[in-house]
NUMARTI-968167 format. One record per residue (C-alpha): z, x, y; chain; residue number from 0; residue in one letter. Coordinates in steps of 0.2 Angstrom, whole numbers, plus 5000, padded with zeros to 4 digits. Each point is the difference from the previous one (the first is absolute). Layout:
Z=Z; X=X; Y=Y; chain=A; n=NUM; res=A
...
This chain:
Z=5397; X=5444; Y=5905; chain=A; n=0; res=X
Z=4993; X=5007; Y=4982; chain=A; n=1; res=X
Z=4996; X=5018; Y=5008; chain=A; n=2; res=X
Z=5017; X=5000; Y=5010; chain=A; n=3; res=X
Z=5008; X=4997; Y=4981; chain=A; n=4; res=X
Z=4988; X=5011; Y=4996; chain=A; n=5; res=X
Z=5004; X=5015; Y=5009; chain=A; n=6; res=X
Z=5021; X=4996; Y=4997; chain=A; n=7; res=X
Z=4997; X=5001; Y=4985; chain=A; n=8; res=X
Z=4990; X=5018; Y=4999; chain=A; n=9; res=X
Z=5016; X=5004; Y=5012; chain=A; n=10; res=X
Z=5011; X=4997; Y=4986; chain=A; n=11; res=X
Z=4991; X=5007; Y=4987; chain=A; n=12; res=X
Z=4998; X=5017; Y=5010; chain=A; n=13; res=X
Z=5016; X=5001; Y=5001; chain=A; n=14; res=X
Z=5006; X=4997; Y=4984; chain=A; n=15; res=X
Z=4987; X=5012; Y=4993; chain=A; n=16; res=X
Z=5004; X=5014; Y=5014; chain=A; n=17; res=X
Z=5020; X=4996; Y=4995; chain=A; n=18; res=X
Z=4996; X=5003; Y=4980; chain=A; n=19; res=X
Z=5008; X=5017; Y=4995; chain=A; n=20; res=X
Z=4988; X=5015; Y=4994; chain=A; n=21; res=X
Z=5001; X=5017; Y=5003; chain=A; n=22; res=X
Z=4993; X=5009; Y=5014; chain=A; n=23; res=X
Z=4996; X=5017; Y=4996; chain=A; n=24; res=X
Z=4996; X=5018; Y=5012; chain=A; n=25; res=X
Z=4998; X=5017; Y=4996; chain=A; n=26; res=X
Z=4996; X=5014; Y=5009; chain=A; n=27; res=X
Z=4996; X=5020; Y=4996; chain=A; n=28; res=X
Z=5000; X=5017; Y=5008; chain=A; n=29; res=X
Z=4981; X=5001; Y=5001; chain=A; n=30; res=X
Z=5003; X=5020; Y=4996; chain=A; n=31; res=X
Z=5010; X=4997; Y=4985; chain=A; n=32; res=X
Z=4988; X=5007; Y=4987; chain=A; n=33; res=X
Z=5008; X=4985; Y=4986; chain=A; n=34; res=X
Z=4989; X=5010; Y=4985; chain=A; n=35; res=X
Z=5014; X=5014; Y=5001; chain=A; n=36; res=X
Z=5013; X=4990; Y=4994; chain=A; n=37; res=X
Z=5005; X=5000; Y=4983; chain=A; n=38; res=X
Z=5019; X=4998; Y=5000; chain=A; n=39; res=X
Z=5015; X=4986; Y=5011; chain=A; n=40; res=X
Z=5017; X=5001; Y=4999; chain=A; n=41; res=X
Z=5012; X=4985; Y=5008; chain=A; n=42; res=X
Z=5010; X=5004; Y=5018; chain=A; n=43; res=X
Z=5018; X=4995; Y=4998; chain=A; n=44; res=X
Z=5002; X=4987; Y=5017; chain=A; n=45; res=X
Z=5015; X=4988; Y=5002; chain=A; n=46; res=X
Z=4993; X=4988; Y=5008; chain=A; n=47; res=X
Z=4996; X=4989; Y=4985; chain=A; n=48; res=X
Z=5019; X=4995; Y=4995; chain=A; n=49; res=X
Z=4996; X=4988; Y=4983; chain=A; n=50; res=X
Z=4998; X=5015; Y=4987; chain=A; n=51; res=X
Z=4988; X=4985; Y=4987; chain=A; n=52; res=X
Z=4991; X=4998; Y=5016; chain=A; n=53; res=X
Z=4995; X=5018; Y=5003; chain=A; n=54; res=X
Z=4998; X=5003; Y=4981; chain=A; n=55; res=X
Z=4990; X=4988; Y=5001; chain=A; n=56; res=X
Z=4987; X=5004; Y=5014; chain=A; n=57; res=X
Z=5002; X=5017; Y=4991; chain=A; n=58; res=X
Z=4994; X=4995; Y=4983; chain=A; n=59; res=X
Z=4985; X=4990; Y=5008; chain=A; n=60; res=X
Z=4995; X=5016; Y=5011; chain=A; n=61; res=X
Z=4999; X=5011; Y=4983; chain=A; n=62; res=X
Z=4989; X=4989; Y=4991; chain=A; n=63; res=X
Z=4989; X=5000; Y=5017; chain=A; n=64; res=X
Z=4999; X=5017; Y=5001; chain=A; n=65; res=X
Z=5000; X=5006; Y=4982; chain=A; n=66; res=X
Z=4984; X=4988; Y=4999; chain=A; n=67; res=X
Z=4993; X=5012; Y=5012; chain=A; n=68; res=X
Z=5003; X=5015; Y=4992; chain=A; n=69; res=X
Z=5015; X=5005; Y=5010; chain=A; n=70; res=X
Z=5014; X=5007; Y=4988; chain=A; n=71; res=X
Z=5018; X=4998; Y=5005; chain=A; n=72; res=X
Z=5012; X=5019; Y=5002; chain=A; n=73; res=X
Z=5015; X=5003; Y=5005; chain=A; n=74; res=X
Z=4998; X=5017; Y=5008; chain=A; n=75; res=X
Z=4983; X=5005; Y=5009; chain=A; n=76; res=X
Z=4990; X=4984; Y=5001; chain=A; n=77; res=X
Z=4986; X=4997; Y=5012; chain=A; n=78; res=X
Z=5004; X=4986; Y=5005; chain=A; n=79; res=X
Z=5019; X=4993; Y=5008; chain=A; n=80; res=X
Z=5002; X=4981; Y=4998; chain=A; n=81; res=X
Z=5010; X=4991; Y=5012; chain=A; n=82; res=X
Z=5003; X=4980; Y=5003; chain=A; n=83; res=X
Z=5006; X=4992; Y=5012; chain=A; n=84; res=X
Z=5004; X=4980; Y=5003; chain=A; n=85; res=X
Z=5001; X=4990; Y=5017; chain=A; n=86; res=X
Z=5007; X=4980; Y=5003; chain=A; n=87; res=X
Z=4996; X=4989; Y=5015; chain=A; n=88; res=X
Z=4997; X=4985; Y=5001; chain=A; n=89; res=X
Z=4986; X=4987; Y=5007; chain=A; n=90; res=X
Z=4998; X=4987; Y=5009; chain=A; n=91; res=X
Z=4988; X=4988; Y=4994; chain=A; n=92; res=X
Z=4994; X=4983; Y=5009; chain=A; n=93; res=X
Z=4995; X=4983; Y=4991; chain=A; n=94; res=X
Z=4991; X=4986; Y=5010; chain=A; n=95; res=X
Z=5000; X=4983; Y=4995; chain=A; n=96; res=X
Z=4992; X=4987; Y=5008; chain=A; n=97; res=X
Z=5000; X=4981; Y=4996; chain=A; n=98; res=X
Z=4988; X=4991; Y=5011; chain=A; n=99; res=X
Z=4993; X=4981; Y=4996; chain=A; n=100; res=X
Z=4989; X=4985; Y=5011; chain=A; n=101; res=X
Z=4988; X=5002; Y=5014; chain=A; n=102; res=X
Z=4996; X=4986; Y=5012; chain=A; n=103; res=X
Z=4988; X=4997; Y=5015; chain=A; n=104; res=X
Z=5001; X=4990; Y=5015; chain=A; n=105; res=X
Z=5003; X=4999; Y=5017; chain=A; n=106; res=X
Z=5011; X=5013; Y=5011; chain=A; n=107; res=X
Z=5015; X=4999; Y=4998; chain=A; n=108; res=X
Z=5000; X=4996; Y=4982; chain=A; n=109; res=X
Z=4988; X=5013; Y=4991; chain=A; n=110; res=X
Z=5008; X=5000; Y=4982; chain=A; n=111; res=X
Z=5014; X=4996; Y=4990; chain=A; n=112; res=X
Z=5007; X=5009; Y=4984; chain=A; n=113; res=X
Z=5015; X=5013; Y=4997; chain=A; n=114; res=X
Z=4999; X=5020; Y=4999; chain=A; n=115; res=X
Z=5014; X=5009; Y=4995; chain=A; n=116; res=X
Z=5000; X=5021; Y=4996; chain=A; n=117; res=X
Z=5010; X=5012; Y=4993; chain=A; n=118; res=X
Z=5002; X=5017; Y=5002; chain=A; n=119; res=X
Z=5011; X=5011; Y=4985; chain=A; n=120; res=X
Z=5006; X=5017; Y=5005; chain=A; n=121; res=X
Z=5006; X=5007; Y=4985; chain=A; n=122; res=X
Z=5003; X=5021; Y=4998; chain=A; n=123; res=X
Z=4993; X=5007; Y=4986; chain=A; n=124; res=X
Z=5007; X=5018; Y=4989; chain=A; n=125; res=X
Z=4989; X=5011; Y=5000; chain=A; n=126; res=X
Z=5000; X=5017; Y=4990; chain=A; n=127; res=X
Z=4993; X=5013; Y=5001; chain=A; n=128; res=X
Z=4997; X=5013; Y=4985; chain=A; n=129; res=X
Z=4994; X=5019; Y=5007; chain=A; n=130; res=X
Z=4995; X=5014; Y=4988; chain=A; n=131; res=X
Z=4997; X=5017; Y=5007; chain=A; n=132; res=X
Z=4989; X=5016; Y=4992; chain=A; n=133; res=X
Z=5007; X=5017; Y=5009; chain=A; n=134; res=X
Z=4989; X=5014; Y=4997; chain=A; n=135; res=X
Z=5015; X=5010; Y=4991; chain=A; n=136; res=X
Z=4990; X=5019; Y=5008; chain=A; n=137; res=X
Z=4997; X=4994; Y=5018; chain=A; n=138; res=X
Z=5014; X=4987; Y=5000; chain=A; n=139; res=X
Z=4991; X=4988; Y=5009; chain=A; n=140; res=X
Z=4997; X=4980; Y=4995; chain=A; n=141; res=X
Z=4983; X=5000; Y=4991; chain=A; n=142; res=X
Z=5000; X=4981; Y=4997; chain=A; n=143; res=X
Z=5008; X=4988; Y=5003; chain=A; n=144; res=X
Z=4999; X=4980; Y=4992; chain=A; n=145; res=X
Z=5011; X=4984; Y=5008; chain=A; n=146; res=X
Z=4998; X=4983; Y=4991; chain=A; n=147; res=X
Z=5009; X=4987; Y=5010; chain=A; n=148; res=X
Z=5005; X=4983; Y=4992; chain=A; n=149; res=X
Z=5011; X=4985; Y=5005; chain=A; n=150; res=X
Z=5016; X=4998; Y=4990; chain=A; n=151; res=X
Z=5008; X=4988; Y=4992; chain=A; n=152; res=X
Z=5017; X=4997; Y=4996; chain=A; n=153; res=X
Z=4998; X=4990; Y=4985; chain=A; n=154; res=X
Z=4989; X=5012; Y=4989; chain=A; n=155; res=X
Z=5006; X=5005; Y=4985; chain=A; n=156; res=X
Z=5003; X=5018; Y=4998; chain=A; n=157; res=X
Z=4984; X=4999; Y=4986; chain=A; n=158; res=X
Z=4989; X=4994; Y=5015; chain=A; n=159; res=X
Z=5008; X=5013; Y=5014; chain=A; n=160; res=X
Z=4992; X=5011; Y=4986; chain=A; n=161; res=X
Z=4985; X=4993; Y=4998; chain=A; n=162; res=X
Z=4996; X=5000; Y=5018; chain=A; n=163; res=X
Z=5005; X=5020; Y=5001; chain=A; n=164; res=X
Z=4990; X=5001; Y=4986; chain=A; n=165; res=X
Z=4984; X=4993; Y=5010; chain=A; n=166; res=X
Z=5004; X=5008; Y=5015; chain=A; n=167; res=X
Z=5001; X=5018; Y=4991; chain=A; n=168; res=X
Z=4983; X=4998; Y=4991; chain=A; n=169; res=X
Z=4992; X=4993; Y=5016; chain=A; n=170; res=X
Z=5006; X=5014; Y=5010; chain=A; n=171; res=X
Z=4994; X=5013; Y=4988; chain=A; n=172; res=X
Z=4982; X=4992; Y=4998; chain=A; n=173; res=X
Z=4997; X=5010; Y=5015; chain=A; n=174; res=X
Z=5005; X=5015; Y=4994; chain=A; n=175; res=X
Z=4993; X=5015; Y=5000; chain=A; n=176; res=X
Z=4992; X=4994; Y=5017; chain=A; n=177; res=X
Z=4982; X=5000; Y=5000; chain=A; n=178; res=X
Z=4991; X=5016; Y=5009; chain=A; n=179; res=X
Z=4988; X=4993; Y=5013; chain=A; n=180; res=X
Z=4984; X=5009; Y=4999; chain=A; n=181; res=X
């Protein structure tokens, strides 16, 4: 009975740990990019984020990122051409819960008594996703690429929507420059 609560209750915990938001972050490089060369980024002009705060935003927090590393931004002839794209889905996230209670013994047919009811939650969850691209402005090719990914939710102030891009922006960027494997 304790190690069947137990193990309920690890169920629980697991999945409210595994449902807490955070930020999952990937990158990715062009393993012939030589990233020493570039010295200079200018921003790509996409449509396909429509909230001009939003994109000012991400814009702002790209610049700091990148001008920590040295990178200056130009208008005309940079090395570097930033794009950003975002993506939405949604989700689907399962909760057990189980109730169970009183154990018996005896003869056939009467093994036990007690109650056990569960419950299964199927919720969907937003999800969205942040992607910042480096082109190699000469070759015109993708040189890196970073996507943090984060659940969303609604009720955020616009001061913690920031705070989050914030986060996600300076995590994606601790990986860059990639490391050269030796």
């Amino acid at each position: 009975m304790k190690k069947a609560l137990r193990i309920s209750l690890a169920a629980v915990a697991l999945v409210a740990v595994v449902g807490c938001s955070s930020i999952s972050i990937q990158t990715n490089y062009d393993p012939g990019a030589d990233f020493t060369k570039y010295k200079t980024y200018s921003w790509l002009e996409t449509q396909q984020i429509t909230s001009p705060f939003v994109r000012a935003h991400i814009e702002a927090a790209v610049d700091k990122q990148l001008q920590a590393r040295g990178l200056v931004r130009a208008d005309n002839g940079a090395d570097l051409k930033i794009a950003v794209h975002t993506r939405f889905s949604r989700e689907i996230t399962l909760s057990l819960f189980s109730n169970s209670w009183g154990y018996g013994w005896g003869w056939a047919p009467a093994y036990g008594y007690g109650d056990r009811t569960a419950t299964t939650q199927v919720q969907e969850v937003p999800v969205g996703t942040l992607i910042v691209d480096l082109v190699d402005a000469a070759r015109n090719e993708l040189a890196w690429r970073g996507t943090a990914t984060s659940e969303l939710h609604s009720e955020d102030s616009a001061e913690k929507e920031h705070d989050v891009l914030d986060e996600a922006v300076r995590r994606l960027f601790e990986r860059f420059p990639p490391k050269k494997k030796s």
